[in-house]
Structure formats: structure tokens, C-alpha cells
ROVO-827564 format. One record per residue (C-alpha): residue number from 1; x, y, z. Coordinates in Angstrom, 1 decimal, always signed. Each point is the difference from the previous one (the first is absolute). Layout:
// residues N
SITE   n   east  north     up
SITE NUM      X      Y      Z
...
// end
This chain:
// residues 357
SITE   n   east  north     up
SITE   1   +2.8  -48.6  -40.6
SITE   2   +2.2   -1.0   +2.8
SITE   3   +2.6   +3.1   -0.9
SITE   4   -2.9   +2.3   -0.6
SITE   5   -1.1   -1.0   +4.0
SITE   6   +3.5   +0.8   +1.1
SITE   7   +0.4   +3.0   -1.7
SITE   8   -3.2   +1.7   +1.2
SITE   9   +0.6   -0.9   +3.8
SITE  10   +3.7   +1.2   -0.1
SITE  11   -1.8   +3.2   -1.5
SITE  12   -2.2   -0.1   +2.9
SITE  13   +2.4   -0.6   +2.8
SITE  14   +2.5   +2.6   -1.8
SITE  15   -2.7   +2.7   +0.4
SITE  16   -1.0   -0.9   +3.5
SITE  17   +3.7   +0.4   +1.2
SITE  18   +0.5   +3.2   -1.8
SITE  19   -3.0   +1.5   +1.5
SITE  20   +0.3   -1.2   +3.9
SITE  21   +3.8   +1.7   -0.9
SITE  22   -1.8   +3.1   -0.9
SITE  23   -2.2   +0.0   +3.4
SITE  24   +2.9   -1.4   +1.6
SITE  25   +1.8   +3.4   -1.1
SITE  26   -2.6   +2.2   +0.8
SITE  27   -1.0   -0.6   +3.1
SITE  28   +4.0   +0.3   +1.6
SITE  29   +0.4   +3.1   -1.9
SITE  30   -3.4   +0.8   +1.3
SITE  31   +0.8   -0.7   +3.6
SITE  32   +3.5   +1.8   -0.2
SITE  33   -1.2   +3.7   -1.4
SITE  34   -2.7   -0.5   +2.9
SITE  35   +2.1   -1.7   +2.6
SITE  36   +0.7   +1.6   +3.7
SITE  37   +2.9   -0.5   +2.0
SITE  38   -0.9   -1.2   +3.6
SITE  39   -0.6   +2.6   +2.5
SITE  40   -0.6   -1.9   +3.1
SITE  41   +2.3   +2.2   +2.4
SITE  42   +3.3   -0.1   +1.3
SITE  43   +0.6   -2.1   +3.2
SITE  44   +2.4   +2.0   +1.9
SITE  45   +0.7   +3.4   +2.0
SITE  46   +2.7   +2.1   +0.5
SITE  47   +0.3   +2.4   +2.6
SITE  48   +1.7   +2.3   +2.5
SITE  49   -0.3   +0.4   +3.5
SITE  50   +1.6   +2.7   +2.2
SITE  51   +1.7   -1.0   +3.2
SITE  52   -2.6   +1.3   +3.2
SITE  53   -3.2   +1.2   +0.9
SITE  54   -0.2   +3.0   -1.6
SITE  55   +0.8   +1.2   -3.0
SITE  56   +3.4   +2.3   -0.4
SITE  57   -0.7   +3.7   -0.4
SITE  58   +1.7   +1.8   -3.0
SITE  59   +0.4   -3.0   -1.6
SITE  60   -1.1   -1.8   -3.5
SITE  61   +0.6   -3.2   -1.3
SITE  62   -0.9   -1.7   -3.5
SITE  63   -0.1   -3.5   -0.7
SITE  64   +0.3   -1.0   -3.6
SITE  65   -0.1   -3.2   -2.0
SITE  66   +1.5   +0.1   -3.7
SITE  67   +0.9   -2.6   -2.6
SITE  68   +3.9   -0.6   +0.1
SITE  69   -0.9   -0.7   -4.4
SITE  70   -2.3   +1.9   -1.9
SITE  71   -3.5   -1.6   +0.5
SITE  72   +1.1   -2.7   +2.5
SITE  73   -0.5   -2.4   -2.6
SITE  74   +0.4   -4.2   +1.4
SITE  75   -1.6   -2.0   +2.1
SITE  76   +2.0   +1.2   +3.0
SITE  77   +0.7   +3.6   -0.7
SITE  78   +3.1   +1.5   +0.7
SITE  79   -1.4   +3.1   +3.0
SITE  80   +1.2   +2.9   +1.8
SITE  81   -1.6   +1.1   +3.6
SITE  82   +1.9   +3.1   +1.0
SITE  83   -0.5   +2.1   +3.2
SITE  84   +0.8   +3.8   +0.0
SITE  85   -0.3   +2.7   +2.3
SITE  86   +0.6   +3.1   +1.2
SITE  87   -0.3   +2.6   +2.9
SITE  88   +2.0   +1.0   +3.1
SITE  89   +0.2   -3.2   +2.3
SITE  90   +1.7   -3.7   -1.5
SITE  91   -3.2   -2.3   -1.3
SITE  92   +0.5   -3.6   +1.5
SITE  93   -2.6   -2.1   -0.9
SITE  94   -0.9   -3.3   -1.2
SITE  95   -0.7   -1.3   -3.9
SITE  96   -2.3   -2.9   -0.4
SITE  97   -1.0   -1.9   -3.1
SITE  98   -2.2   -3.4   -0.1
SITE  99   -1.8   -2.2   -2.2
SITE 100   +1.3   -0.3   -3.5
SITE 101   +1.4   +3.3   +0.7
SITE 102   +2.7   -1.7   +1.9
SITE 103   +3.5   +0.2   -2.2
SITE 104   +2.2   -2.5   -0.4
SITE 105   +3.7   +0.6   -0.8
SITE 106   -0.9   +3.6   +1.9
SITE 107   +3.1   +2.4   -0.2
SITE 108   +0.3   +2.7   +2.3
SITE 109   +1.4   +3.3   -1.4
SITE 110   +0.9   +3.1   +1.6
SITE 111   -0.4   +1.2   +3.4
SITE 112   +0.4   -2.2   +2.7
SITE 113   +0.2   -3.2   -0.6
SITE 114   -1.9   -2.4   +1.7
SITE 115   -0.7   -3.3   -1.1
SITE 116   -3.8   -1.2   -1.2
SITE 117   -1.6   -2.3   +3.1
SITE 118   -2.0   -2.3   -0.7
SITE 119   -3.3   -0.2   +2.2
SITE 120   -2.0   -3.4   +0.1
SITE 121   -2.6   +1.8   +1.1
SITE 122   -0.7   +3.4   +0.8
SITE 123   -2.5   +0.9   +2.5
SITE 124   -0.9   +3.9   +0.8
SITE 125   -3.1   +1.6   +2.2
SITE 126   -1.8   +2.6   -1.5
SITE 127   -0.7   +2.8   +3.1
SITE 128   -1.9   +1.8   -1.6
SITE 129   -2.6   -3.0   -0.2
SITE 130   +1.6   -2.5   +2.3
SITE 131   +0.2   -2.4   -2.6
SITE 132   +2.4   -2.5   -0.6
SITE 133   +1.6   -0.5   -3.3
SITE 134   +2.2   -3.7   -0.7
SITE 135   +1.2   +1.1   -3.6
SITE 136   +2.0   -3.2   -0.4
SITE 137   +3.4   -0.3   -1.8
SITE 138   +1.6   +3.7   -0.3
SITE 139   +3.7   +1.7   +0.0
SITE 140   +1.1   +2.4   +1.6
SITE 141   +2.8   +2.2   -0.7
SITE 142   +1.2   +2.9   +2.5
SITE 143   +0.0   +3.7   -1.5
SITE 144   +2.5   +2.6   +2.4
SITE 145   +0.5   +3.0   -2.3
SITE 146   +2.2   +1.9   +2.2
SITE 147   +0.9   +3.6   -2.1
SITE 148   -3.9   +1.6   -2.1
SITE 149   +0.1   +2.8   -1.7
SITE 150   -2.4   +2.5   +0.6
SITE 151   -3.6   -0.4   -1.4
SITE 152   -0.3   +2.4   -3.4
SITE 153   -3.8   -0.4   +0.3
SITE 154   -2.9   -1.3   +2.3
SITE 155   -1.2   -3.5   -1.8
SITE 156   -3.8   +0.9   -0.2
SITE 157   -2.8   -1.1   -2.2
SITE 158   +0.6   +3.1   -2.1
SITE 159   +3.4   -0.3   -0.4
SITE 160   +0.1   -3.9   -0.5
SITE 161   +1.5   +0.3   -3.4
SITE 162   +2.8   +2.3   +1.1
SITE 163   +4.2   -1.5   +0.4
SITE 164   +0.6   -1.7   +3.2
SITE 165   +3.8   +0.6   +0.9
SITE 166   +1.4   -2.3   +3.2
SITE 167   +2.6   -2.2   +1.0
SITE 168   -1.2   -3.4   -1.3
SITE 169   +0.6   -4.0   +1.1
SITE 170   -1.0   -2.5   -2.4
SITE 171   -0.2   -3.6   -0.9
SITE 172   -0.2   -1.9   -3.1
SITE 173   -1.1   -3.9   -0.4
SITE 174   -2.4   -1.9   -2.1
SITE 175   -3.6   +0.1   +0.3
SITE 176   -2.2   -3.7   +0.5
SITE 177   -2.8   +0.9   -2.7
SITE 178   +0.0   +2.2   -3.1
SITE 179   -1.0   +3.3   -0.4
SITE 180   -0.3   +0.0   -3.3
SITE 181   -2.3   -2.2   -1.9
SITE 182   -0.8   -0.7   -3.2
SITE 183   -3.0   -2.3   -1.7
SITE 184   +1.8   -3.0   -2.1
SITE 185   -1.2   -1.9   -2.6
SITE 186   +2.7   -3.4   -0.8
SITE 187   +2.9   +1.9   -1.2
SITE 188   -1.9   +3.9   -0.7
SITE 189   -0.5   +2.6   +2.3
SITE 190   -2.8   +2.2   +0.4
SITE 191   +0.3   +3.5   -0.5
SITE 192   -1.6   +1.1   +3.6
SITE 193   +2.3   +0.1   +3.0
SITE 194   -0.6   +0.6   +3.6
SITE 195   +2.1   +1.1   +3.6
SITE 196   -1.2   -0.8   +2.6
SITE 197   +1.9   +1.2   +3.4
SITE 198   +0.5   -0.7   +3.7
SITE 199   -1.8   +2.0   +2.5
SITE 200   +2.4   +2.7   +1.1
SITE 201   -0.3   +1.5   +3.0
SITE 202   -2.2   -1.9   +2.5
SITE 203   -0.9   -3.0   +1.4
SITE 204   -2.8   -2.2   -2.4
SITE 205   -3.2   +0.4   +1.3
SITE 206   +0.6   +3.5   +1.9
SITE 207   -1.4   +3.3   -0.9
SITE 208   +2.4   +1.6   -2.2
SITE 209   -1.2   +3.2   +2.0
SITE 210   +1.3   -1.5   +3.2
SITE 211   +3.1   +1.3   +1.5
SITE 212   -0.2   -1.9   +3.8
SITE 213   +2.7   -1.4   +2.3
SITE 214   +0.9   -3.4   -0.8
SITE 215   +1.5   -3.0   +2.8
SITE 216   +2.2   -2.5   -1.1
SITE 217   -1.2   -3.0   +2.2
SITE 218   +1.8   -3.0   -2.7
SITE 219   +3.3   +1.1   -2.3
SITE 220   -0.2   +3.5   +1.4
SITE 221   +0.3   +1.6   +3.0
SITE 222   -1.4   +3.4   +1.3
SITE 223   -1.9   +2.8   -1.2
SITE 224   +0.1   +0.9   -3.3
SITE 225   -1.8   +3.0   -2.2
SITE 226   -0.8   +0.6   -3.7
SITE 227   +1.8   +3.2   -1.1
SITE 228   -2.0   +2.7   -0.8
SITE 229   +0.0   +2.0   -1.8
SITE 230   +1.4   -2.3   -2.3
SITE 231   +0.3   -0.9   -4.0
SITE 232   -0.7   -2.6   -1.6
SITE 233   +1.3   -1.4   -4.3
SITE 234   +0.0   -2.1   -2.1
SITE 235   +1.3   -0.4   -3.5
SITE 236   +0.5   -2.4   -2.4
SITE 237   +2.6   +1.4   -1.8
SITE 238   +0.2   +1.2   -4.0
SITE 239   -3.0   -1.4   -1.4
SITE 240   -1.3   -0.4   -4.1
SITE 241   -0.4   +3.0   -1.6
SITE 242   -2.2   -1.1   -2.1
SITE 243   -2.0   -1.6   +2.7
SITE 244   -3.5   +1.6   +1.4
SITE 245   -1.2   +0.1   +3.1
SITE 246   -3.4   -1.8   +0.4
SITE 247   -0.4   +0.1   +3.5
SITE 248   +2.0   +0.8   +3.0
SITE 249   -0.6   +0.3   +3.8
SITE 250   +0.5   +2.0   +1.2
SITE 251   +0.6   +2.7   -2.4
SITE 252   +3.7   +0.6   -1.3
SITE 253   +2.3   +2.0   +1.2
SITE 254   +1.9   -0.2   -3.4
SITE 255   -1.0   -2.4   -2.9
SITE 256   +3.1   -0.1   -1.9
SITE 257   +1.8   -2.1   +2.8
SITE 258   -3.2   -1.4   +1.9
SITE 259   +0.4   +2.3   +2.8
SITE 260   -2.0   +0.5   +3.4
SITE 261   +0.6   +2.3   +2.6
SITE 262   -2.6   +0.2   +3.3
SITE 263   +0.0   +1.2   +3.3
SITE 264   -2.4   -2.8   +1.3
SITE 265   +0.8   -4.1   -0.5
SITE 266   -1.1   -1.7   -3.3
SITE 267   +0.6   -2.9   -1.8
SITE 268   -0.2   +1.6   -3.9
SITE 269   -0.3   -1.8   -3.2
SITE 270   -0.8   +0.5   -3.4
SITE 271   -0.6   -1.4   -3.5
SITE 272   +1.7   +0.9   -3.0
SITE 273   -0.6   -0.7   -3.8
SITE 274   +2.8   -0.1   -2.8
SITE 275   -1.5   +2.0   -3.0
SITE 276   +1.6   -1.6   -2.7
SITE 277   +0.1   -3.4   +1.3
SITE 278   -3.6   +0.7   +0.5
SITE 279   -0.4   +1.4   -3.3
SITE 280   +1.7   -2.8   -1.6
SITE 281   -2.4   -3.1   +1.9
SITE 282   -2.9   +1.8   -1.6
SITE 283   +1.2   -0.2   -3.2
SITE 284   +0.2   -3.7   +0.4
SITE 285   -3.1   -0.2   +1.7
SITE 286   -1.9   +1.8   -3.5
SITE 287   +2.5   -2.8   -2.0
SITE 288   -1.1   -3.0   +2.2
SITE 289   -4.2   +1.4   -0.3
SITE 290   +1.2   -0.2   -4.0
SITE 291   +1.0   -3.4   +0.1
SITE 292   -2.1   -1.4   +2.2
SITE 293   -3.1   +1.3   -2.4
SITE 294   +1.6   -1.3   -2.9
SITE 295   +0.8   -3.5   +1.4
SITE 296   -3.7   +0.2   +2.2
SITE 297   -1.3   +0.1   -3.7
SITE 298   +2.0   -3.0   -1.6
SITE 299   -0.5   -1.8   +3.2
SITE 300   -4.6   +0.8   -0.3
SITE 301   +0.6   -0.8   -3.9
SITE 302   +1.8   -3.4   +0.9
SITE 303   -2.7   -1.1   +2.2
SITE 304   -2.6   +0.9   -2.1
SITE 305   +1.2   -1.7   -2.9
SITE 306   +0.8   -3.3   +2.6
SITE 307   -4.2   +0.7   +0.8
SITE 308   -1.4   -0.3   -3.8
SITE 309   +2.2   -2.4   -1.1
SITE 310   -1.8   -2.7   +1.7
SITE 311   -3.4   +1.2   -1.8
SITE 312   +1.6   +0.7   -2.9
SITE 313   +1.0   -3.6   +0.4
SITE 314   -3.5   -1.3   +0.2
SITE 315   -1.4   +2.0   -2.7
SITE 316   +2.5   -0.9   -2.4
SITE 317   -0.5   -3.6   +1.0
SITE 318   -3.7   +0.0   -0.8
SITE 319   +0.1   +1.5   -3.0
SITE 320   +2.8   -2.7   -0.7
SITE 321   -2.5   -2.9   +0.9
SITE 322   -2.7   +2.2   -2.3
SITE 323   +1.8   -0.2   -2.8
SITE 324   +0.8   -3.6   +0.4
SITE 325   -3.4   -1.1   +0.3
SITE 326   -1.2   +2.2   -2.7
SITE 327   +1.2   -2.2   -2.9
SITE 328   -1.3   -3.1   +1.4
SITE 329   -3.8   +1.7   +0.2
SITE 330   +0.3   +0.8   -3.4
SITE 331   +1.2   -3.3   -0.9
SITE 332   -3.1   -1.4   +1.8
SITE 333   -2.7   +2.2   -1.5
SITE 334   +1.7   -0.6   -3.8
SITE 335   -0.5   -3.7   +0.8
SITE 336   -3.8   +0.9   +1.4
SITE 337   -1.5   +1.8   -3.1
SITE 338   +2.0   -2.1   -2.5
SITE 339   -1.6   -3.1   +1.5
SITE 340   -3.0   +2.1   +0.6
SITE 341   +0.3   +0.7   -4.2
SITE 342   +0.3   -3.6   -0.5
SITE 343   -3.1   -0.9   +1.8
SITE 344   -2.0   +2.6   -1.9
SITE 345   +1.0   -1.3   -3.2
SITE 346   -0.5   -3.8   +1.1
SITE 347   -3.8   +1.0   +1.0
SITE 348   -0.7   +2.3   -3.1
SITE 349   +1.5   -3.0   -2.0
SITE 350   -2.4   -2.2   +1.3
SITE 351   -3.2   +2.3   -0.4
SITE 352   +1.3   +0.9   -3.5
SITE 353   -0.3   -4.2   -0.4
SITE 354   -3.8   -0.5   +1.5
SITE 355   -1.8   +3.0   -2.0
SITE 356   -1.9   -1.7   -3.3
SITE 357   +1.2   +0.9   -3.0
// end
């Protein structure tokens, strides 16, 4: 009996395990076909500023920020911020990145070469409002682009997506937050990705339509002007083919290398899906509904079995008690009606012996 008791609860615990495996199983891949990326944003800027109060006629300048690798993959992406312009007078001006924007290791390439300055704390006023911005830790590095070429094109909202051709300065440096991210499960990945940029081209919290005088009152000194007109990109490089586009804003430039091109700030993102990773998460999502039906009905069989057995118990052990008390009635009622018998034939004895002959 003993052996019989352990068998059925190893059964028992054997199907319990399997089946919290199987729910176990289909709730990650569950959570991993539906899983999203974060897409909290970016917190940092990049921008350009011209050097005076007024804005440089016959003149254009673009600011871009690319991904030194394909998809700036890492937790601090390798970035490019590159200044071009060009036009008939030298642009000297002023390139600022803060917040995780900020590079570390930053190379300067091209150009002259300045070094990156680093600002604990720079503090501009906006004229156009009179307010006063403390935009905390920020570098600096000095753009003097002494020989442009002459502008092909005007940069205009209906030529955004045309070539910009100038003399360029750039840097290069790690970034201090990703901007690619991914949803992780343990040791899986999740076929959703997401970028998520800097804000290129203003100051956070100014009107990306704004093009005012700036004054440097901390880190900075003097007057200093937004270019305009002026260009704005972004790209993230060569992206997965076989990768759609859920969402992006703003809209793409070019989707095959996660492109924007503006001529107003914006701080762009977009989320991407793998197709065949996708494809191949759902397929174990229909195999993990499979087995978790099959072991969801050995696990409702096992407890219903572990419910009657209890009854089944009891009856069996009343009609054990039945049949043991069933020989001993009949053993007690032969005894009754053969004594009964005897007493019948003791009294019809004696009247046969009292009636006359």
C-alpha cells in the first residue's frame, strides 16, 4: 500500500511540474512576441550656434548626427555630430552637446581643430523671451570653417531631401545612454527594436520654430544665433532588411538606413520589427498554447482523480463493512428460526401429548 501511496503522489507532483513548465513557457514566449522596447526619450541635445546677432546672409549650414556603426548598437553608442556649410563668408560658430548626448573619448576630425570644452554648467538668455536657461553640464567645441563652397541649392522645406554639399568639422565620441534598444527576456531577445535620438538642433524646451539671439552669461560669452536657414539629419546607418517600420517620428527620410532629414529641430525615433524573428516567436507561441492545453488537461485530470479518490475511498469502505456484517446477520437469523423450529416442535409435542386418545 505504502508503494502504491508513493507512486501516485510522484505521479501527481510529476504532472504539476510539467504543467507550471508549460505556463512557465507560455507566458515568456507570450511576453516576448508582444514585448516593446522602451521609448522613454533621449536625454540630450546637440546643436549649432552661429557666432553674432544676426544670422549670415548667403549662407547655409547643416548639422547632422549619424551612427559611426550601423544601428549604433551598445549601451554607449559609438556617434557622429558633423557641422557643414556653405556660402560666400567663413561660418564660425559654436557646437554644443549635453546630457547623455555628451561623448566621451570625442575625436575631432577635419577642419580646425579645436579641442572639446567641457562646461559645468552652461547658462544662456533667451532674447527673444528674456528667459534664462542653466542647461547644466555641456561641451563645447569651436567650429571656424574658413574656405565654403558655394551653395548648389537654397535648404527649404521643399527641397529638404535634396544633397547638402559644404566644408564639414566633425567629432566622434561615445554616447552616455543607448539608442538602440531592445526588450530581453534572460538570455532571448525580442524581435522589436527601437532608436531613439538626441534633439538636434535647439535647446530642450525651446520652440523648434525659434531662431532668436542667444547670450552666453555662464560657459559662453556673447551673442550668439541659430543658423537659418539651416538643415538638420539623422541616420542610423544600414539597417535590417528584413525589418519593417512600425512607427517612426517623424516620418523617414529613407527607411533602408533609418534616415531623417528636416529643416526644423527634432528629436526622431522609431520602432522596428524583425519579420522572421517575429515569424519564428509565433510559431512557438502556437507550440507553447499546444502544450500548455495538453499538460492543462493532465494537470485538471490529476486533480480530479486526487478529488474522487477520497469518496471512492468511503464508498468502497462501506460496502467493505456491508459485506462483513452481512454473514454475521445471517448467522443470527439461521440461529433465530432454527431455535424458533425447535420451540414449535417442543409445544406441538406437548399438545400432541394432552389430547385424549
Amino acid at each position: 500500500m505504502d508503494n502504491r501511496r508513493r507512486g501516485a503522489a510522484a505521479k501527481y507532483v510529476t504532472v504539476v511540474l510539467v504543467a507550471l513548465l508549460g505556463g512557465l513557457a507560455f507566458a515568456a514566449v507570450s511576453a516576448t512576441v508582444n514585448g516593446q522596447p522602451a521609448t522613454d526619450p533621449f536625454q540630450g541635445w546637440v546643436m549649432i550656434l552661429g557666432q553674432g546677432n544676426k544670422v549670415e546672409e548667403h549662407q547655409e549650414v547643416e548639422l547632422a548626427v549619424h551612427a559611426l556603426v550601423s544601428g549604433a548598437p551598445g549601451d554607449r553608442p559609438e556617434l557622429v555630430y558633423t557641422v557643414a556649410a556653405c556660402g560666400s563668408q567663413p561660418f564660425r560658430g559654436v557646437l554644443l552637446f549635453g546630457g547623455d548626448a555628451r561623448l566621451s573619448n570625442a575625436r575631432v576630425f577635419a577642419g580646425h581643430r579645436s579641442d572639446v570644452e567641457e562646461i559645468p554648467n552652461l547658462v544662456v538668455r533667451d532674447d527673444s523671451t528674456g528667459s534664462i536657461m542653466e542647461l547644466g553640464a555641456v561641451q563645447k567645441l569651436d567650429i571656424e570653417i574658413e574656405h565654403l563652397p558655394a551653395c548648389l541649392s537654397s535648404v527649404s522645406p521643399d527641397r529638404v531631401d535634396s544633397g547638402f554639399l559644404g566644408a564639414a568639422q566633425e567629432v566622434a565620441g561615445s554616447a552616455g545612454a543607448p539608442v538602440q534598444r531592445t526588450w530581453e527576456l534572460a538570455w532571448w531577445t525580442g524581435p522589436r527594436t527601437t532608436y531613439v535620438w538626441p534633439l538636434v538642433g535647439t535647446f530642450p524646451g525651446v520652440s523648434v520654430h525659434l531662431r532668436g539671439v542667444f547670450e552666453g552669461i555662464q560657459g559662453l560669452s556673447g551673442s550668439w544665433t541659430i543658423p537659418t536657414p539651416g538643415r538638420f539629419q539623422v541616420s542610423a546607418g544600414g539597417v535590417n532588411l528584413r525589418a519593417d517600420v512600425e512607427v517612426a517620428r517623424p516620418e523617414l527620410s529613407d527607411e533602408s538606413s533609418l534616415t531623417w532629414v528636416g529643416v526644423h529641430p527634432f528629436a526622431p525615433s522609431a520602432r522596428l520589427t524583425d519579420v522572421e524573428a517575429m515569424s519564428a516567436w509565433q510559431q512557438g507561441l502556437i507550440a507553447a498554447s499546444i502544450a500548455l492545453g495538453i499538460t492543462g488537461s493532465l494537470l485538471a485530470s490529476v486533480f480530479f482523480e486526487w478529488a474522487r479518490r477520497p469518496v471512492e475511498q468511503r464508498v468502497t469502505a462501506r460496502e467493505s463493512t456491508l459485506y462483513r456484517k452481512q454473514p454475521k446477520a445471517r448467522s443470527e437469523d439461521s440461529r433465530t428460526a432454527f431455535a424458533l423450529l425447535i420451540v414449535v416442535m417442543l409445544i406441538a409435542r406437548a399438545w400432541q401429548k394432552r389430547r385424549p386418545h
